[in-house]
N, C-alpha and C positions, 0 to 999 in steps of 0.2 A: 724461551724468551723471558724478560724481566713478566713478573707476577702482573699479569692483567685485570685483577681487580682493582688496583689504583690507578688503571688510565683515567685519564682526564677527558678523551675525545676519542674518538673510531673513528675511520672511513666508511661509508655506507658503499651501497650497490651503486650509486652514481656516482662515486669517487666525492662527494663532500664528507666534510667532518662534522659531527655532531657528539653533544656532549655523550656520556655513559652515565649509569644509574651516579656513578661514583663523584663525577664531573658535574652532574643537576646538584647535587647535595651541598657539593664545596662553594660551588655560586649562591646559593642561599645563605650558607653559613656567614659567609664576608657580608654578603648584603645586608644581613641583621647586622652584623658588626656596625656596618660605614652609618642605617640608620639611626641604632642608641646613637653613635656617638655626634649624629647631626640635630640630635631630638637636646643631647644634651648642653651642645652648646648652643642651640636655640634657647638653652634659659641662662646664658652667659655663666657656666661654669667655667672655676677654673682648668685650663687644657692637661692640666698635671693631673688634678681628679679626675677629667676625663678618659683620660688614658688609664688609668687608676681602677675606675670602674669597667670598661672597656677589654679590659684586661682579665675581670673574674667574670665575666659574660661569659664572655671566648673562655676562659677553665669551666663553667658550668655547661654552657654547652656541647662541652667535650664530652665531659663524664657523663651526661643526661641522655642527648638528642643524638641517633644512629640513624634515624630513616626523617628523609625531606619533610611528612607530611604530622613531625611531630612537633616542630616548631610551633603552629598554632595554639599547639595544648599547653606551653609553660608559659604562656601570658602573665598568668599573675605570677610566676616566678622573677619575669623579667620585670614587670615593676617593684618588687618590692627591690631588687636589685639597682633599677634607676632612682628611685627616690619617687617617682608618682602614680598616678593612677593607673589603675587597667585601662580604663575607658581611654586615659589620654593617650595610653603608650599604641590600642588599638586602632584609634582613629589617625595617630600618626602612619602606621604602618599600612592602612588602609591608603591612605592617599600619596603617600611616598614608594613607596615596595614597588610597583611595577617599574616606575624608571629609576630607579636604585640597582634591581636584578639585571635590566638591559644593561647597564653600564659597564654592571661586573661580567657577565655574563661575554661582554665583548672584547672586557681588558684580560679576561681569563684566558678567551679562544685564543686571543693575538700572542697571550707568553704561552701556552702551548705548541703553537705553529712553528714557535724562534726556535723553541727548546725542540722540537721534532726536526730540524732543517737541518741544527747546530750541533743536533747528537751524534756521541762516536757510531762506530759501526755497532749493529744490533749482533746478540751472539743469541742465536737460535736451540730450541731443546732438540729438533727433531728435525732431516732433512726436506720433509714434508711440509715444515711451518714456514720455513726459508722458500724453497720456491712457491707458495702462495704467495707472500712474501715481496717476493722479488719481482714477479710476474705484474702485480698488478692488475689481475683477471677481474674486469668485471662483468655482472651477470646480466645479458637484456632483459630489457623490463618485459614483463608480461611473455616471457620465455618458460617453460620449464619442463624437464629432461622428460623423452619418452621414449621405450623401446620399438623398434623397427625393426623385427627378426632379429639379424645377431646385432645391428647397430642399435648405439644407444646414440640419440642426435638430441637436439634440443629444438624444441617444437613452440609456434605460438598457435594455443588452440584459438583464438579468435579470429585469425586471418589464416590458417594453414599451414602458413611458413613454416621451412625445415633450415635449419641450422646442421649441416653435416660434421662428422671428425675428422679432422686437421691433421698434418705430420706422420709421425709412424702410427697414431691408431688411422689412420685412414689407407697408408700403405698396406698395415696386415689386413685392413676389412676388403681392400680389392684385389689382394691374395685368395682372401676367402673365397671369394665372389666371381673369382675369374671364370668365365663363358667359351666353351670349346668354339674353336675358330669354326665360321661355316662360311656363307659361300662371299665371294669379296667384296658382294656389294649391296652386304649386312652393315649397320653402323654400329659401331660399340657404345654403349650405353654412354650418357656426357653426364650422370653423376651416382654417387653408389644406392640411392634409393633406389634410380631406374636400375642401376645392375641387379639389385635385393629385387625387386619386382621382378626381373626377366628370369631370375633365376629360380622362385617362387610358383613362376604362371603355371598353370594345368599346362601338360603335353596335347600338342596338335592331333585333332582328333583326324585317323588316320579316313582317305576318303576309300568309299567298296569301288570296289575295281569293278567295271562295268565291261561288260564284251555285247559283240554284234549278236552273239546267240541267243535268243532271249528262255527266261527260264520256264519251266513249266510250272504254271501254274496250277495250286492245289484245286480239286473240282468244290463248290458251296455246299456239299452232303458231308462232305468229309472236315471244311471248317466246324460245321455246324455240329458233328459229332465232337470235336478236339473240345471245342469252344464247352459246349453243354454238354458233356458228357455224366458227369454229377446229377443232371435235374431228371435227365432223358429216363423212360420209362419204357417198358415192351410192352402197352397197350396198344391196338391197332385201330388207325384212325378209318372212319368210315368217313369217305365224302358223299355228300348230296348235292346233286345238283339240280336248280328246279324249287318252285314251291312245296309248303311238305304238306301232303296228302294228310287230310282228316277224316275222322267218320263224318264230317255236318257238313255235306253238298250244299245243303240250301243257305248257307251264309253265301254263297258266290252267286245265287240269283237276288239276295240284298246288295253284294258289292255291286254288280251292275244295275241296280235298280239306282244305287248310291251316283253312280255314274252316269247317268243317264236325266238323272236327276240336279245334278253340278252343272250339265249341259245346260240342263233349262232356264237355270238361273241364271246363265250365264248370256241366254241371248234376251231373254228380259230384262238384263240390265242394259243393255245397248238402246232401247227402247225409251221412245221421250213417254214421260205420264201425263196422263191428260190434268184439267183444275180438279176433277172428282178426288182425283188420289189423293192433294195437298187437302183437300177440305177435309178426305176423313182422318186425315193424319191430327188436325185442328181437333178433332171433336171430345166435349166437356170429358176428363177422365180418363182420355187418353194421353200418350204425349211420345213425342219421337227418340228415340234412340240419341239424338243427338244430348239430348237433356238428361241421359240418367246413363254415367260408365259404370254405375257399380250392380253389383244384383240386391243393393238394400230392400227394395221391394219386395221380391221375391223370397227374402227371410224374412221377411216380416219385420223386420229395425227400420227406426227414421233415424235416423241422424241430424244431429244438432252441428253448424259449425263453428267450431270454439273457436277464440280470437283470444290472441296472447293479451293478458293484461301491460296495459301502458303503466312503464316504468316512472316513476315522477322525476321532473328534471333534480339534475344534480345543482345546488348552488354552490359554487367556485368559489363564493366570498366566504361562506361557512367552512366550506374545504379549507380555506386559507387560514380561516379565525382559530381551526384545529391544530393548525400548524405552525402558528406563531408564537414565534419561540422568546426567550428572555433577553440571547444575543441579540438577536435582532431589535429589541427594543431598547437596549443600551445604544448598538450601534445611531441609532436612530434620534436618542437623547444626546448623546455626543456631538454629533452632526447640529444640530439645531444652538448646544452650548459655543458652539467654535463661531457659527452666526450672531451671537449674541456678543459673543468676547470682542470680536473682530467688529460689531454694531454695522456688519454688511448689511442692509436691511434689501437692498437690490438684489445681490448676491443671494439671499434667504427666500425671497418671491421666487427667481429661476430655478434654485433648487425644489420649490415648493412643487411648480410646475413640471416636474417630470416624474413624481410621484403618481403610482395607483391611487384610484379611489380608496379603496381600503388604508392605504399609507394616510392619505390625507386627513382620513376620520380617526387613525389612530394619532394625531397630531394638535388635532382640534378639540376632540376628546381628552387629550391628556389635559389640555389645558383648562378643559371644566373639573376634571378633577383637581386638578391642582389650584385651583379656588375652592373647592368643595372643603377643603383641607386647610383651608384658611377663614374657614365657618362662613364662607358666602355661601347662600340657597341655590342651588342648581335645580329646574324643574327640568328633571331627566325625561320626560312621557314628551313633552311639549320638542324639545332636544329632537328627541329620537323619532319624533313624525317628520317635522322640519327638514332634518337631515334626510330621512330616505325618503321624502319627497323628491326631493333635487337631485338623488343620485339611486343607485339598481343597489344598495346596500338597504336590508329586512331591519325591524326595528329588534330583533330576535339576535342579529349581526350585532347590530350596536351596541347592545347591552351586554355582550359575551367579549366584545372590546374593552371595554368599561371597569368588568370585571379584570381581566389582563390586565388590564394597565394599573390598579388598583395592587394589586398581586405582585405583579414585577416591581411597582414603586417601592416595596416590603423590601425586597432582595436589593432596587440599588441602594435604601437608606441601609441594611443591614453594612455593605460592603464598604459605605462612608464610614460608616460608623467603628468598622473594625480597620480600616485607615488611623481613624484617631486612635486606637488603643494601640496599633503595633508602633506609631510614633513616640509613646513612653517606654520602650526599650531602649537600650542600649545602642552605640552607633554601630556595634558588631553583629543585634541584633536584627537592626535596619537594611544592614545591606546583607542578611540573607530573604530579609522580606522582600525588599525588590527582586530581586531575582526569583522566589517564589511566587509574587505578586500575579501573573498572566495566570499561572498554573491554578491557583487559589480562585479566582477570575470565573476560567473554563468550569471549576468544580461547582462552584454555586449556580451555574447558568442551569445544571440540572436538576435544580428546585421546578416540581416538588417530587422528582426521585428522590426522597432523603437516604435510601439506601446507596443506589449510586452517587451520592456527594460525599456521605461518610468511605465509601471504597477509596472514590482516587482521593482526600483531604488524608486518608491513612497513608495512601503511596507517597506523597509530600513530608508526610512527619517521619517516614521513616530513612529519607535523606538527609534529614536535617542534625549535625552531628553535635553532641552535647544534651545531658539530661536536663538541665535549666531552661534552655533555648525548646525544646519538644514540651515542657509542660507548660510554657509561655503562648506556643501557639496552637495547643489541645485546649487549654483552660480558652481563647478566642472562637475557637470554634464551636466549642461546645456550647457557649454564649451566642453566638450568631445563630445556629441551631435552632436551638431555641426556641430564640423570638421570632425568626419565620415559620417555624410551626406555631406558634400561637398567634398570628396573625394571618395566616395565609388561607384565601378562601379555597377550595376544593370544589 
């Protein structure tokens, strides 16, 4: 067929058409075009210059830019080509290019579509590429080929489903497959996976023919010979039966003295005891069986009984005060700015009121320091009894707040502050910083991991494409750095 590196559009597996590498490139290309040439008669040139200039764009372009994503890199080529700045020509392109590219992008598909309906008949290299072709086949989604003995079907492993072959490969595969007739009122398989199964299955295990005569059974001597033949020995066994005769007669006049003696115990326990027995059982230095299971006495050990030491309660507010992180106290300062902005002062009480203790002192506390910071005197000892009078938060609590909130105020002035310095860049600079902005965000919240900040602030620099722009936002960071370490308490 004609050379398929210049299509414009494909058909996909669901029969839409979408652009090709080749097709993304030429929509860009015009797009740049249509924007010079609206940038330039935005400053009322005249339309003959325009076209004029317009014109060696589109030749430099040609000669220069082969892949989509190198248009970015001749910026300043393109201005000194238009006659103005980088910055202007960028910030035009910034705000114009996406509905510039839909446009072409649309008018491009629609003359591909005419020119695909209108064309003569295609001439094919290979009878192969014509019936693909022709057919039209397309592939279901989430299908793909699996072997089945000799079939090859199309399978979706998610839900099981089998897709069988169609036409003559499915005739030669139930040639294959075909099952000698048996008896009539067999069913024939109803598709070829079940014939591939029937024909596949283990053979019927045949049953033993049983008769009225029954067999003779092997006698247990001669199992037991077959069976252990290997261990069996020709030692001969001596049975006894009977107690076994000793030289020492007189332990059997203990056994029955033993006996005899069991008896007696046994019909004095049936016997009620009179008060004399309970009283000597009382008497100083004696004591009952009931009081001692062990034989400590008897070894001579007393025993002490140890008692686990009590563990001291856990404080949950300390727990938390370990845990409170920098997100959280932005999210928190945030919340409170939007009450402010918005002057809800009702709205700010009800939120106020669904807050933890802890939340609350971290709220109220902020705002002593944040006079503290404005040279007003805060007597923090007087504070801090006050406060955990009123509520189960240690004055040990409070001051370990005090300090956070002191700490994290370092990291949000640092990240105001590196606000104002990434706004002296460029507009081209600006909108990779937004987009970086959240990312940049997360990294500082790990203060004071400074190694963890410096990890992910390097995975950031190293997306960011251009040596000017990476040492714009290295030389920031390393300023921000910094000053949080030399202000941040530990």
């Amino acid at each position: 067929m004609a050379e398929t590196s210049k299509k414009v559009l494909e058909k996909k597996g669901q029969g839409e058409y979408e652009f090709t590498a080749y097709g993304e490139f030429l929509s860009y290309f015009h797009a740049h075009i249509d924007i010079f040439k609206r940038l330039l008669k935005a400053k009322k040139m005249d339309p003959t210059k325009v076209e004029e200039v317009a014109k060696q764009i589109k030749s430099y372009m040609t000669g220069n830019i082969k892949k989509t994503d190198q248009f970015f890199e001749h910026l300043p080529q393109f201005a000194t080509l238009l006659g103005v700045s980088k910055e202007e020509v960028s910030a035009y392109l910034n705000s114009n290019f996406i509905e510039v590219l839909n446009k072409v992008q649309e008018k491009l598909k629609t003359q591909e579509l005419e020119k695909m309906k209108n064309a003569p008949v295609p001439s094919f290299s290979s009878i192969a590429e014509e019936i693909v072709e022709g057919l039209h086949f397309t592939h279901p989604t989430d299908f793909v080929f699996a072997q089945k003995g000799i079939l090859m079907v199309l399978e979706n492993p998610l839900t099981g489903e089998i897709i069988e072959p169609q036409g003559l490969m499915a005739a030669s595969a139930k040639a294959a497959l075909s099952i000698p007739s048996g008896s009539e009122s067999e069913k024939e398989p109803v598709s070829l996976t079940e014939a591939l199964a029937v024909a596949n299955a283990p053979p019927t295990p045949i049953a033993k023919k049983q008769t009225l005569i029954p067999e003779k059974e092997k006698s247990i001597l001669q199992e037991i010979t077959e069976t252990f033949s290997d261990v069996l020995t020709g030692e001969r066994l001596e049975v006894k039966i009977g107690p076994e005769v000793t030289d020492t007669p007189h332990l059997e006049s203990n056994t029955n003295g033993n006996s005899a003696k069991t008896n007696e115990e046994y019909e004095i326990e049936d016997l009620e005891f009179d008060d004399s027995s309970d009283s000597q059982s009382d008497k100083p230095g004696e004591s009952s069986s009931e009081d001692h299971d062990d034989f400590s006495d008897d070894l001579g050990i007393e025993y002490e009984e140890e008692t686990a030491p009590t563990p001291p309660p856990v404080d949950l507010n300390m727990v938390r005060l370990g845990n409170y992180s920098v997100k959280e106290f932005m999210d928190l300062v945030q919340t409170i700015t939007t009450y402010q902005t918005k002057g809800d002062q009702v709205g700010y009480q009800n939120w106020l009121r669904t807050l933890s203790e802890f939340d609350k002192a971290v709220v109220s506390l902020r705002t002593q320091v944040l006079k503290e910071q404005k040279n007003e005197v805060v007597d923090w000892n007087t504070l801090f009894q006050m406060m955990s009078s009123k509520s189960e938060l240690k004055p040990e609590v409070l001051k370990g707040i005090v300090k956070k909130i002191k700490n994290f105020q370092i990291v949000k002035l640092t990240l105001d502050r590196m606000i104002q310095e990434f706004k002296k860049g460029s507009p081209e600079f600006m909108q990779i910083v937004k987009m970086a902005w959240p990312h940049i965000q997360k990294s500082f919240y790990e203060v004071p991991n400074y190694q963890q900040v410096q990890t992910l602030l390097r995975g950031i620099l190293s997306r960011v494409n251009g040596d000017l722009h990476k040492k714009e936002f290295s030389k920031i960071f390393t300023m921000a750095l910094n000053f949080i370490q030399s202000k941040y308490q530990v």
